[in-house]
C-alpha positions as CSV (number, residue, x, y, z in Angstrom):
1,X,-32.6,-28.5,0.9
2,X,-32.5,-24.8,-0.6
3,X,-29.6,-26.0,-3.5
4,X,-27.7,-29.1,-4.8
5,X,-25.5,-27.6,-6.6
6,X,-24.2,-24.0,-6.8
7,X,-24.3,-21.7,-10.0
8,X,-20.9,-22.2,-11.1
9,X,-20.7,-25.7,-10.6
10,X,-22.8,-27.9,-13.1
11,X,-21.2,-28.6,-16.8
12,X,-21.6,-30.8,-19.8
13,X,-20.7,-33.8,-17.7
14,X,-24.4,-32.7,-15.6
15,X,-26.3,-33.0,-18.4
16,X,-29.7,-35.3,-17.6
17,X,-28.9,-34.3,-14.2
18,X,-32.2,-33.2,-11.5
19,X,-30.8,-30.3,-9.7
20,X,-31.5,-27.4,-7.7
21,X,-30.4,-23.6,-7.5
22,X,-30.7,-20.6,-5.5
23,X,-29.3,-17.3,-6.0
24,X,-30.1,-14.2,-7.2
25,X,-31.6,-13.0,-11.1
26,X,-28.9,-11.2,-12.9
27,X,-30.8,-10.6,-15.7
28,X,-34.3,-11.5,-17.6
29,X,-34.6,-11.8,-21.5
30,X,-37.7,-12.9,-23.4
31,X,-38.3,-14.5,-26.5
32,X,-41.7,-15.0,-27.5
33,X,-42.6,-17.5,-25.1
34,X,-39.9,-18.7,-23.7
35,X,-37.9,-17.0,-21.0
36,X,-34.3,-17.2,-20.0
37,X,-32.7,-16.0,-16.6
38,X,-29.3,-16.0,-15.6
39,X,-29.2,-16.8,-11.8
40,X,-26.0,-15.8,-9.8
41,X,-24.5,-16.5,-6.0
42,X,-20.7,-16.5,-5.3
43,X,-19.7,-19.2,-7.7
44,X,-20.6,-18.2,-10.7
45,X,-23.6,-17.4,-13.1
46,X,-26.1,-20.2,-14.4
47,X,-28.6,-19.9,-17.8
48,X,-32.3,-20.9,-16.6
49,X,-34.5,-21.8,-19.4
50,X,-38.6,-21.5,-18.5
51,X,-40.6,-22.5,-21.4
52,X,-44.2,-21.6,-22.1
53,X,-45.7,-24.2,-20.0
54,X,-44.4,-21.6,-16.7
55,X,-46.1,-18.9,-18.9
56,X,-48.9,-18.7,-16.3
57,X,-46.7,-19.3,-13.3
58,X,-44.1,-16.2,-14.4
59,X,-47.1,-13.6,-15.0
60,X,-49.0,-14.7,-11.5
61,X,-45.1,-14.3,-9.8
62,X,-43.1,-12.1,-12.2
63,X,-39.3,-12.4,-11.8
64,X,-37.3,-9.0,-11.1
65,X,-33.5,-8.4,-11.0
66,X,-31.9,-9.6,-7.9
67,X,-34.7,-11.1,-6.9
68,X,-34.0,-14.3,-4.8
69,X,-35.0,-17.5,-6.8
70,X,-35.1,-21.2,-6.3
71,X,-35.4,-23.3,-9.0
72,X,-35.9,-27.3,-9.8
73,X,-34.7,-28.5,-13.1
74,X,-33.0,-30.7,-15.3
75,X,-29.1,-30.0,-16.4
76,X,-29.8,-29.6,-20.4
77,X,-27.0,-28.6,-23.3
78,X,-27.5,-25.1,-24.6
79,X,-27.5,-25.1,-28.2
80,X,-25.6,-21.6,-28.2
81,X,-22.4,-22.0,-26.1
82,X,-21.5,-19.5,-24.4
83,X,-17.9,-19.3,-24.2
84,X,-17.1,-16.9,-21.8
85,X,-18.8,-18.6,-19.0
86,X,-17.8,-22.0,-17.1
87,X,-21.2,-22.9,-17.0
88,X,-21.3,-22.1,-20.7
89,X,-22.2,-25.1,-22.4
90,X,-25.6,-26.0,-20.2
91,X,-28.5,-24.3,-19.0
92,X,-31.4,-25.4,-16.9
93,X,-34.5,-26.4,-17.8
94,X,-36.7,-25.1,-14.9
95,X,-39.9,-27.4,-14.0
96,X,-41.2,-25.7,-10.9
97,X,-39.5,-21.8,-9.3
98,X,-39.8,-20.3,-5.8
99,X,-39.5,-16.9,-5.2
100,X,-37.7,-16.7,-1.9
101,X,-37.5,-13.2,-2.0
102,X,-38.7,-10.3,-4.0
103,X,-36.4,-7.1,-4.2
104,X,-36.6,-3.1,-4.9
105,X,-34.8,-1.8,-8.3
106,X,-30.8,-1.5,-7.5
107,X,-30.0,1.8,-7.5
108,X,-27.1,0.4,-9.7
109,X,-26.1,-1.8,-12.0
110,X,-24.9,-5.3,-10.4
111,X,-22.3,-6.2,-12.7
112,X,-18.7,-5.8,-13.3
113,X,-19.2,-2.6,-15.5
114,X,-21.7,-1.2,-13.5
115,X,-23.5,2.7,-13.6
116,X,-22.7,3.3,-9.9
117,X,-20.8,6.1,-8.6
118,X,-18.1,5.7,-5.3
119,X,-20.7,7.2,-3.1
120,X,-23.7,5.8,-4.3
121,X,-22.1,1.6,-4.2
122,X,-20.6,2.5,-0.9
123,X,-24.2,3.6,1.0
124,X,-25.2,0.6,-0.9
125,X,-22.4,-1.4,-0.2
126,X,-24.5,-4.6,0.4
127,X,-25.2,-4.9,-2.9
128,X,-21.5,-3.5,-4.3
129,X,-20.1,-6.9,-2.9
130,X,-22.6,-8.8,-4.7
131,X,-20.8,-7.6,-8.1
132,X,-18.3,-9.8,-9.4
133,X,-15.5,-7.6,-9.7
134,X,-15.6,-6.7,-6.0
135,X,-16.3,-10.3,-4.8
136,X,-13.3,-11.1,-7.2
137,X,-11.4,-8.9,-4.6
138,X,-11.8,-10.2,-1.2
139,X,-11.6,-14.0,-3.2
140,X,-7.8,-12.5,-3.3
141,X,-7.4,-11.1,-0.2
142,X,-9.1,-14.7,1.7
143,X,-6.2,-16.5,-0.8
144,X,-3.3,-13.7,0.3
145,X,-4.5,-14.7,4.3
146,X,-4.3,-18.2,3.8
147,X,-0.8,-18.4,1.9
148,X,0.7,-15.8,4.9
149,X,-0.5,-17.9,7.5
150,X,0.5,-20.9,5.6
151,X,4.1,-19.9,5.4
152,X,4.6,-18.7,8.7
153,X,2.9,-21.8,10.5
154,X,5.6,-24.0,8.4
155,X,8.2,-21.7,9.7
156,X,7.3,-22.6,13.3
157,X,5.3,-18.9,13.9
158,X,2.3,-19.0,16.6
159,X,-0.4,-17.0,15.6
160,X,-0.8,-14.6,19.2
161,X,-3.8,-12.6,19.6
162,X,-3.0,-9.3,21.5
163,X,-5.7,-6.9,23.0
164,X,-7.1,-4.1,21.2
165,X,-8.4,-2.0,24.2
166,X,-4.6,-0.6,25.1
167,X,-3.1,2.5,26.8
168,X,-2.6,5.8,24.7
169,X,1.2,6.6,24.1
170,X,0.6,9.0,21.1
171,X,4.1,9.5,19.3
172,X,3.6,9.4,15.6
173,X,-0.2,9.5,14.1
174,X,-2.7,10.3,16.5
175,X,-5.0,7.6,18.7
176,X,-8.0,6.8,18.5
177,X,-9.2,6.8,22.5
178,X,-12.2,5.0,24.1
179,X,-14.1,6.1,27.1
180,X,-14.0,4.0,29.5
181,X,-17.3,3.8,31.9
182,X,-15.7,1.9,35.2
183,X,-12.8,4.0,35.0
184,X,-14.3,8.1,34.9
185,X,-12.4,10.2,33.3
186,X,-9.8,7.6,31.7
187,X,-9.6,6.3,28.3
188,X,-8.3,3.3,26.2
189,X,-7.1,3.8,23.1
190,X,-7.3,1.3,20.2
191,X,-3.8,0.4,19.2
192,X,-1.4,1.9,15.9
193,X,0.3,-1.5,16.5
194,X,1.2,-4.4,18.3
195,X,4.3,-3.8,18.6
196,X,5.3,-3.0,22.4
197,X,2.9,-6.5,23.0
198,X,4.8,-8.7,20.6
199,X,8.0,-7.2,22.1
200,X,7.2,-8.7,25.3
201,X,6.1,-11.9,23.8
202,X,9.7,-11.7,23.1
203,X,10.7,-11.5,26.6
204,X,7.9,-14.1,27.2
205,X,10.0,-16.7,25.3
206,X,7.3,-17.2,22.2
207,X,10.7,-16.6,20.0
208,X,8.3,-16.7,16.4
209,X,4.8,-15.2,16.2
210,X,2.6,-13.7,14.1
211,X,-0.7,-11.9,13.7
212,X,-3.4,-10.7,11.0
213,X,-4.3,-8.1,12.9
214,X,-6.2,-4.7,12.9
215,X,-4.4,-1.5,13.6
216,X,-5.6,1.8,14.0
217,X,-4.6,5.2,13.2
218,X,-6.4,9.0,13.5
219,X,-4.8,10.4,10.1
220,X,-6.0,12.1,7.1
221,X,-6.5,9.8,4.1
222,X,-5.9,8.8,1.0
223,X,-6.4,5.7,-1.2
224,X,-3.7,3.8,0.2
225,X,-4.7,4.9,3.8
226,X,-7.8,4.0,6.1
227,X,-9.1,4.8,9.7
228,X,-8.6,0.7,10.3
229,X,-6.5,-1.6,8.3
230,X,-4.5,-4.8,8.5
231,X,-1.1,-5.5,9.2
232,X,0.6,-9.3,9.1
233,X,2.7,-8.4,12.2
234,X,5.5,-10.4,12.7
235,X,8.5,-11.1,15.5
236,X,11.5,-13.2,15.9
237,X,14.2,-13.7,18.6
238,X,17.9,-14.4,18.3
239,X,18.1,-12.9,15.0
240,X,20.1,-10.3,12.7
241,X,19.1,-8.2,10.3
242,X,20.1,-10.6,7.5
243,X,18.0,-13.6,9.2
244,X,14.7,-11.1,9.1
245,X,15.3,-10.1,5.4
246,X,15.8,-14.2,4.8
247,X,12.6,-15.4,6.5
248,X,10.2,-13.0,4.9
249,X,11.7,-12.6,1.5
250,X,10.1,-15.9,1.5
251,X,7.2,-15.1,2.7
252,X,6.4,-12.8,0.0
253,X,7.8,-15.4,-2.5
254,X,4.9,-17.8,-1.4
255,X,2.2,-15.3,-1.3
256,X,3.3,-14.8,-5.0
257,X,3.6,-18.3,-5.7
258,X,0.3,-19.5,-3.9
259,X,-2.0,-16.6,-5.2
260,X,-0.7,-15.6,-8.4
261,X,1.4,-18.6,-9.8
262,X,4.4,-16.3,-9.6
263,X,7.7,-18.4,-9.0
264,X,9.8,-15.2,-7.8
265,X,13.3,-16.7,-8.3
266,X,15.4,-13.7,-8.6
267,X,17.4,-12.3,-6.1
268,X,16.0,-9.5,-4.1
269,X,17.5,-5.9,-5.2
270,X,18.9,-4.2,-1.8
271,X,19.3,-0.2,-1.7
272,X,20.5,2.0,0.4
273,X,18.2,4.6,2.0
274,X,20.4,7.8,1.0
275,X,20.8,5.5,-2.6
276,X,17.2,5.1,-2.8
277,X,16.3,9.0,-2.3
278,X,18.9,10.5,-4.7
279,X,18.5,8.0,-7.7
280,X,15.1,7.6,-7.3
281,X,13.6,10.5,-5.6
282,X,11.9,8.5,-2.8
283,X,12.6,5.9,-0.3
284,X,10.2,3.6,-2.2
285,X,11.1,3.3,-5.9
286,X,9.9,1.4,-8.4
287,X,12.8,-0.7,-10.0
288,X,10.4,-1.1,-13.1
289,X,11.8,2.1,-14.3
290,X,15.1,2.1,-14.3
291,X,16.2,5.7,-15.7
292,X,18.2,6.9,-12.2
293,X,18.7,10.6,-11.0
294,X,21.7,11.9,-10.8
295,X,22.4,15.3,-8.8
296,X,24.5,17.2,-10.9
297,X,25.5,19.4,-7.5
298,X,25.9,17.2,-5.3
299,X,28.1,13.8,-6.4
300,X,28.7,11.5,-4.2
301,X,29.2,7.9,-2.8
302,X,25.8,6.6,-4.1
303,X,26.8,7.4,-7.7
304,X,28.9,4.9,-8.2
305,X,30.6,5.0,-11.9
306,X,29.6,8.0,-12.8
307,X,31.3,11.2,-14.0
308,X,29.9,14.0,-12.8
309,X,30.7,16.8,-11.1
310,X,29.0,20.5,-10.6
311,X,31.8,21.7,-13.2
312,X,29.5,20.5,-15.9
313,X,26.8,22.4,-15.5
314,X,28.4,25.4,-13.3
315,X,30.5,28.6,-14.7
316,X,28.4,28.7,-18.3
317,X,26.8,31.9,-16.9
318,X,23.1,30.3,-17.3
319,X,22.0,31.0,-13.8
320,X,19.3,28.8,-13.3
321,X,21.8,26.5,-12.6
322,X,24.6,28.6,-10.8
323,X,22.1,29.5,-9.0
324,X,20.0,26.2,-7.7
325,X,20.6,24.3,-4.6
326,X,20.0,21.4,-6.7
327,X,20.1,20.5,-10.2
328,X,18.9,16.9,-11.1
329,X,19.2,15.1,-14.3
330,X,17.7,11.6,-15.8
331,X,18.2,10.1,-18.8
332,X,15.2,8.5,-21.0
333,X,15.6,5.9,-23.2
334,X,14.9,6.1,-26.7
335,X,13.7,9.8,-26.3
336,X,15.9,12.0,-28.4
337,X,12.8,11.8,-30.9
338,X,10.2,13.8,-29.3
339,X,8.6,16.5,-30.6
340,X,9.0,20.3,-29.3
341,X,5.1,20.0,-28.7
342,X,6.1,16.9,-26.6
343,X,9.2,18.5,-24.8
344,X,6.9,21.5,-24.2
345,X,4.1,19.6,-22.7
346,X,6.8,18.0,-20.0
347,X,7.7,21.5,-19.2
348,X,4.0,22.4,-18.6
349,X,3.8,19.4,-16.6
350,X,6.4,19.7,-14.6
351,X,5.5,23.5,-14.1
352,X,2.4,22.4,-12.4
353,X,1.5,24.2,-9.0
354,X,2.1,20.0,-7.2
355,X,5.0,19.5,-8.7
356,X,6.5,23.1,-8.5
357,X,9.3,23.8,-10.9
358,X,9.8,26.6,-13.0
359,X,11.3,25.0,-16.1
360,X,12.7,21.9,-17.7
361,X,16.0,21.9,-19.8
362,X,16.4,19.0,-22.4
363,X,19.3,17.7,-24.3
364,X,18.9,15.1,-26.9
365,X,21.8,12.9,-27.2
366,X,20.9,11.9,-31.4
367,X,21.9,8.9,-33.3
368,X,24.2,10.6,-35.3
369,X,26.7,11.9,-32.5
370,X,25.3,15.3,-32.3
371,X,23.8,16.7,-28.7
372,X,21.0,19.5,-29.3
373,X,19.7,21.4,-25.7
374,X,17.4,23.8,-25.0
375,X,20.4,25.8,-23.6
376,X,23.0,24.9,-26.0
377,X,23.5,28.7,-26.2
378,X,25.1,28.6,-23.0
379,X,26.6,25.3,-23.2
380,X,29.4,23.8,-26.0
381,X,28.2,20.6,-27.6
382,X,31.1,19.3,-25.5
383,X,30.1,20.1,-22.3
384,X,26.3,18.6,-23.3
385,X,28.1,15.4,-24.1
386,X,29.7,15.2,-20.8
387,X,26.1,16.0,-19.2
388,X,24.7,13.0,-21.2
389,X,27.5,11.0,-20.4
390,X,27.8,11.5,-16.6
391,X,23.7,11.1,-16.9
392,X,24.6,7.5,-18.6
393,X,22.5,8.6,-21.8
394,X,23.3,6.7,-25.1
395,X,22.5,7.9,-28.4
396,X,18.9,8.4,-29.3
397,X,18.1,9.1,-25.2
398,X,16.6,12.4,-23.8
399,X,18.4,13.8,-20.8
400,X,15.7,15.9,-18.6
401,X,17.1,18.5,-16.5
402,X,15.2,20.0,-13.4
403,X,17.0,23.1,-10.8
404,X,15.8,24.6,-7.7
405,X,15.7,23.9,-3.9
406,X,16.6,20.9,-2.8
407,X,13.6,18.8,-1.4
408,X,11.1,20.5,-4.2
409,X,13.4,19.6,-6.8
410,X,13.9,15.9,-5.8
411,X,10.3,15.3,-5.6
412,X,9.9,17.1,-8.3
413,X,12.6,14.7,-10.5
414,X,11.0,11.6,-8.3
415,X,7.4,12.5,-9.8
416,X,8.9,13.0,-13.1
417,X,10.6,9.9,-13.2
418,X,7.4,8.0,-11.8
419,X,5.5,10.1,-14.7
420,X,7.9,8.7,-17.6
421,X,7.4,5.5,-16.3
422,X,4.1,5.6,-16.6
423,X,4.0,6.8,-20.1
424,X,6.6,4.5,-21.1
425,X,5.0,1.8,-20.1
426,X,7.2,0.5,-17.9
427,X,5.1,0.2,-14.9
428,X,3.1,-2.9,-15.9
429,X,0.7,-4.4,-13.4
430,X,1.4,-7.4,-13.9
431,X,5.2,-7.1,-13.5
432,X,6.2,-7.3,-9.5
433,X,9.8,-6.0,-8.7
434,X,10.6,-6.6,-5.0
435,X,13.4,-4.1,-3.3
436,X,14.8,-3.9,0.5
437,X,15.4,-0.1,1.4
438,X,17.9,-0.8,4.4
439,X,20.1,1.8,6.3
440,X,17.6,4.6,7.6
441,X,18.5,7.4,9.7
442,X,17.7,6.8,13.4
443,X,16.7,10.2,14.2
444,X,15.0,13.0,12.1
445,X,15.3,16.7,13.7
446,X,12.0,18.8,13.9
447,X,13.1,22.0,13.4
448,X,9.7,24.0,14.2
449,X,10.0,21.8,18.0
450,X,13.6,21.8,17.8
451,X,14.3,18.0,19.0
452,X,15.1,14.8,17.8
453,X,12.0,12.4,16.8
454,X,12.7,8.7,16.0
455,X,12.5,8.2,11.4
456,X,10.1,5.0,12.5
457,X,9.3,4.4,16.6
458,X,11.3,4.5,19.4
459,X,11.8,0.9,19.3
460,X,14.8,0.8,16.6
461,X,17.9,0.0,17.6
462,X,20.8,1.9,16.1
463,X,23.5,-0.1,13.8
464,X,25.2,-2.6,16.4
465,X,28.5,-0.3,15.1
466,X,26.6,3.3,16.2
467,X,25.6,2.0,19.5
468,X,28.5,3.8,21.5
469,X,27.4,7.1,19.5
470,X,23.8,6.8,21.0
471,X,25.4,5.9,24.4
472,X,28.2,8.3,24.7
473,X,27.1,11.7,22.9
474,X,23.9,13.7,24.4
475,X,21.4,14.9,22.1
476,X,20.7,18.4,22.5
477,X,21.8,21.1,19.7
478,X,22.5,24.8,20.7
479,X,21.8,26.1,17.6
480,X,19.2,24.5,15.3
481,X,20.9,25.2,11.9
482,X,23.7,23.1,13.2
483,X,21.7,19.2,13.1
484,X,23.2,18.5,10.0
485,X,26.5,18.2,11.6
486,X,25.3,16.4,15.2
487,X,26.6,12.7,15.2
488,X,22.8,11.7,16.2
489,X,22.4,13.2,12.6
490,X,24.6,10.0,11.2
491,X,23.4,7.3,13.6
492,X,21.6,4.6,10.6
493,X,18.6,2.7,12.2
494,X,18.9,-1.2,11.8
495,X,15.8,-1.1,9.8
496,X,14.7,-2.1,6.7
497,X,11.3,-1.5,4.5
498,X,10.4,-3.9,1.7
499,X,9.0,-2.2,-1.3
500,X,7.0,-3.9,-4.4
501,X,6.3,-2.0,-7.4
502,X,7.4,1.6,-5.9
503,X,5.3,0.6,-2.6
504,X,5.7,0.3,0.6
505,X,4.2,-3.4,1.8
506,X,6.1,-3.9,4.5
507,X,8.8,-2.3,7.2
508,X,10.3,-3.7,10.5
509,X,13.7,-3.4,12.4
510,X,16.3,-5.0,15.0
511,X,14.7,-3.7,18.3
512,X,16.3,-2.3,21.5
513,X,16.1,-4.8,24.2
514,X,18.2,-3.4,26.8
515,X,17.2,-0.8,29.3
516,X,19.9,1.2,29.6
517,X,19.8,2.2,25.5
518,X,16.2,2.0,25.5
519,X,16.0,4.9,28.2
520,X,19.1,6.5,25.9
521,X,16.4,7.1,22.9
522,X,13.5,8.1,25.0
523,X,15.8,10.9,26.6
524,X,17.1,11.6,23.1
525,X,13.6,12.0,21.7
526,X,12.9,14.7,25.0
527,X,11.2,12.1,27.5
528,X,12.3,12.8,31.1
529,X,12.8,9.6,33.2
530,X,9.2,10.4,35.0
531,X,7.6,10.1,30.9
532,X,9.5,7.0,30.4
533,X,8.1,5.6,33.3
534,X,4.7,6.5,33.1
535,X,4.4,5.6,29.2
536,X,6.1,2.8,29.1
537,X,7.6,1.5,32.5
538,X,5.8,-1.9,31.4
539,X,8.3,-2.6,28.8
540,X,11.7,-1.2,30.6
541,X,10.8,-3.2,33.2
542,X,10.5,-6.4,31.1
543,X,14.1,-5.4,29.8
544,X,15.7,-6.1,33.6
545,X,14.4,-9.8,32.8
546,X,16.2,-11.3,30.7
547,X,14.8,-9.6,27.3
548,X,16.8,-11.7,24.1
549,X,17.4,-9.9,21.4
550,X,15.0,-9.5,18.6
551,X,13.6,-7.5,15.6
552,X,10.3,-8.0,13.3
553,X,8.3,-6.4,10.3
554,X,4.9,-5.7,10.2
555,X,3.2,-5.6,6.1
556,X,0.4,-3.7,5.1
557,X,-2.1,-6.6,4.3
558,X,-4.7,-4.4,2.3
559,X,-1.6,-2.3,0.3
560,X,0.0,-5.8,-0.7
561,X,-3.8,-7.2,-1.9
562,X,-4.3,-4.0,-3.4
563,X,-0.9,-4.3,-5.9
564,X,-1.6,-8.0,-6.3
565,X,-5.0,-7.5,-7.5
566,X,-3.9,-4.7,-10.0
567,X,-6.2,-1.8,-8.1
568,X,-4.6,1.9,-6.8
569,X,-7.2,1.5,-3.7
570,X,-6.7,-0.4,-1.1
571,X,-10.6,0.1,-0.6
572,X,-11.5,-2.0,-3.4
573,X,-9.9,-5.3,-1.4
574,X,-12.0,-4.4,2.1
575,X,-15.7,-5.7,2.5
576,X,-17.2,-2.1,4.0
577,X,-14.2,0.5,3.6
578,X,-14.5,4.1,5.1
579,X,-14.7,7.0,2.4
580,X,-11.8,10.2,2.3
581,X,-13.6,11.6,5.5
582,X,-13.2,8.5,7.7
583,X,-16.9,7.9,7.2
584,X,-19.0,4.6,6.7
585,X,-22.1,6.2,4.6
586,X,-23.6,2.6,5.1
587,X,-23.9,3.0,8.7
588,X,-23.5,6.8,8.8
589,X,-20.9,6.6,11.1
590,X,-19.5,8.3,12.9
591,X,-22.6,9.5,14.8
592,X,-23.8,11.1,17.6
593,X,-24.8,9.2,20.8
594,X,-27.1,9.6,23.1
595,X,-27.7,11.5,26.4
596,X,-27.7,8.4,28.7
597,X,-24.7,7.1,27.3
598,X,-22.4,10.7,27.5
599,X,-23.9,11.1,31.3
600,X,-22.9,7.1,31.7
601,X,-19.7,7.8,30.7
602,X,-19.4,11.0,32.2
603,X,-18.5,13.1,29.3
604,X,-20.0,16.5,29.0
605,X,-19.9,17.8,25.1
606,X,-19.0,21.6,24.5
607,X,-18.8,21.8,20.6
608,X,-17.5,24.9,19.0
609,X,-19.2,26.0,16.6
């Protein structure tokens, strides 16, 4: 046999003890005549001691890093411990070696800190995945796999596999298509979801399943984004909205407490979508934060206690705010004592070209009652207190101020909010804050196409109360400018997102399962009943059968491994991830193929140039 043990597994208890190991040579130190080696595989790191008597042995077969070693020894106790390693208190007194397998100089250091660039450890990502940091990684996402799967088998789920060779229906982010060779001419394209499949698995009767499945998308990316990635896809019949938000609030409880030792027992925050984009900025905040927006223009129902009104800041005859669309205010804790150098730095920062304001107006609420602004020459020490107050400042805080167009300046106050956090603190990685963002709109109108496209697919069923709307009022708008006041405008989807940490990890809705309001949103999303039919006649037909209602969620498997594990990249938690480009500069791919196969597949290139 190559091993006996492994290199993480021997201790103290071993000592005395014949063994064997095979691995890899991390590193090579010599003193005088003796030689040490650490060896390393997937379990850990073992000390090999070869004294002089292998002298002769080492120079006729000299050892190199990550060289592939067998050794025979005995189990000995190191006289220097080495606390930082389980294998710490023994080493490995080597009577006889084998080199398995010699190797070239790494082009990079194999270790957690290691001297490799992005580009250079992904062409070499072989040898990446041998580091410990990165092994560490997929070690997470194997444990994150088996706790989901876990929890939904107890839960009664079947695990369904559905076919990745599909028919293109591009409505969101573009397909990726497949020639197909027995069928000239036609393609397959490789699926964004499962989700018209696990609807009719609905219909089929399999009332709970679940997949681990890889989904595919032809979008630009980013570090949360990739070509291919993983989605725990999920479907139930018979339920409500409230029954879906049950079920997998505990599934994310047990991933926590499987994998991290977390025992979540707090209840779940919920938020309203409008809620969520006017106190936070987004439709995913972070809840670490805290420190909420408040439009100063714009007051409504999702401020609830608070005083404001655009009689604060209006009629002082400063006109950056008489004259904004929007003017948005937060309140930081604790940060009445920053300098002018720091106050000034926020203004440069939020004056940059991607965040796009052209100022930032301060008041500091101080602990001894007083209010001092950036514009108290235009406002009374009154009507600042009423700003801080309305803001929910307390003494010794630092309100913000921000003014402009509407959507730049509440991305601009989201991004500042996210930035304070950061600086604050406050978003600690080893903190996890779950949220469900609930209450969507159904429809968002494309001005530049002038029609209605569906906020998620065009699956979602409206709120069981704005059914009737969907059914009884047509969709088309006369004059774009007008949307705003269409009722398909205040149709909510029965949809929900979960959000960790001011992520996304997961999003799902209560679907349509009846033809006649299924055909309502195609036409209401500009399908005529010829589209319908030819894109997806397969599922209204399965609707005439006795379809049960039923709804799901699908989470982003790499994004949720990705917070767990404490990275921004979702790459760093998949074994051979594609760079920005969509490329695999292992494989070089994607490549060219050949002549035989185009003419096979009767394609005829014409590249422009």
């Amino acid at each position: 046999m190559f091993r006996t043990h492994t290199c993480g597994e021997l201790r103290a208890g071993h000592v005395g003890k014949n063994t064997t190991l095979a691995g890899w040579v991390q590193t090579i130190r010599k003193f005088g005549s003796i030689t040490f080696v650490d060896l390393r595989d997937r379990y850990g790191i073992t000390q090999l001691l070869f004294n002089e008597s292998l002298n002769p042995e080492l120079e006729k077969n000299p050892l190199g890093r990550e060289f592939v070693l067998q050794v025979n020894g005995t189990v000995s106790e190191r006289s220097n411990k080495n606390t930082q390693l389980p294998t710490g208190d023994i080493e490995i007194l080597v009577s006889s070696f084998t080199i398995l397998n010699a190797a070239a100089t790494p082009p990079f250091t194999i270790q957690d800190d290691t001297d490799g660039g992005d580009d250079l450890r992904m062409r070499y990502r072989y040898l990446d995945l041998r580091r410990p940091a990165v092994r560490n990684n997929l070690e997470l996402r194997d444990a994150v796999n088996r706790a989901a799967r876990n929890y939904l088998h107890q839960e009664g789920f079947l695990d369904i596999e559905t076919p990745f060779l599909i028919k293109s229906t591009p409505e969101g982010a573009r397909d990726f298509v497949v020639p197909s060779r027995m069928n000239p001419g036609q393609f397959y394209a490789l699926p964004q979801s499962p989700q018209t499949f696990k609807q009719l698995l609905m219909v089929s009767g399999y009332d709970r399943y679940y997949q681990i499945v890889k989904c595919f998308r032809d979008e630009d990316l980013r570090a949360d984004r990739q070509p291919e990635f993983t989605q725990i896809d999920c479907e139930m019949s018979f339920v409500e909205q409230e029954d879906i938000l049950q079920m997998f609030e505990g599934l994310i409880k047990s991933i926590f407490k499987e994998v991290k030792g977390i025992d979540y027992t707090e209840t779940v925050q919920r938020m309203s979508w409008e809620e969520a984009m006017w106190t936070c900025g987004n439709d995913k905040p972070d809840i670490r934060i805290g420190m909420k927006l408040l439009n100063l223009k714009k007051p409504d129902s999702v401020y609830r206690d608070r005083n404001a009104s655009p009689e604060l800041i209006c009629g002082a005859d400063f006109k950056v705010f008489d004259e904004a669309e929007t003017v948005i205010a937060l309140a930081v804790p604790g940060a009445a004592e920053y300098t002018r150098k720091q106050t000034d730095e926020l203004t440069e920062w939020v004056k940059r070209p991607q965040i796009g304001m052209k100022g930032l107006v301060y008041i500091k609420c101080q602990s001894d009652g007083h209010f001092k602004s950036s514009v108290d020459k235009f406002y009374s020490e009154e009507r600042l207190q009423a700003i801080a107050q309305a803001c929910g400042a307390q003494p010794g805080d630092l309100v913000l101020i921000v003014a402009g167009a509407e959507e730049r300046t509440r991305k601009a106050a989201s991004e500042l909010r996210l930035e304070l956090g950061e600086r604050m603190g406050l978003r600690k990685k080893d903190e996890f804050k779950l949220l469900w963002v609930l209450d969507f709109p159904l429809f968002e109108y494309d001005e530049e196409g002038n029609r209605w496209v569906a906020r998620h697919h065009p699956f979602t069923a409206p709120k069981p109360t704005q059914i009737t709307t969907m059914i009884e009022k047509e969709p088309a708008i006369s004059d774009a400018s007008k949307y705003l006041d269409h009722p398909y405008a205040q149709i909510k989807a029965n949809a929900y997102d979960m959000v960790l940490n001011g992520n996304e990890i997961g999003g799902g809705s209560i679907r349509i399962y009846q033809r006649a309001l299924q055909e309502k949103m195609f036409a209401a999303l500009g399908m005529d009943k010829e589209e319908q039919q030819h894109k997806f006649g397969f599922l209204l037909g399965a609707f005439e059968y006795g379809a049960p209602p039923h709804g799901g969620i699908a989470f982003g498997f790499d994004r949720l491994c990705s917070i767990l594990g404490g990275s921004e990249s979702i790459r760093d938690f998949i074994a051979f991830p594609k760079n920005n480009a969509g490329r695999d500069v292992m494989l070089d791919a994607p490549s060219s193929i050949d002549d035989k196969q185009l003419d096979e597949l009767q394609i005829r290139l014409d590249l422009k140039k």
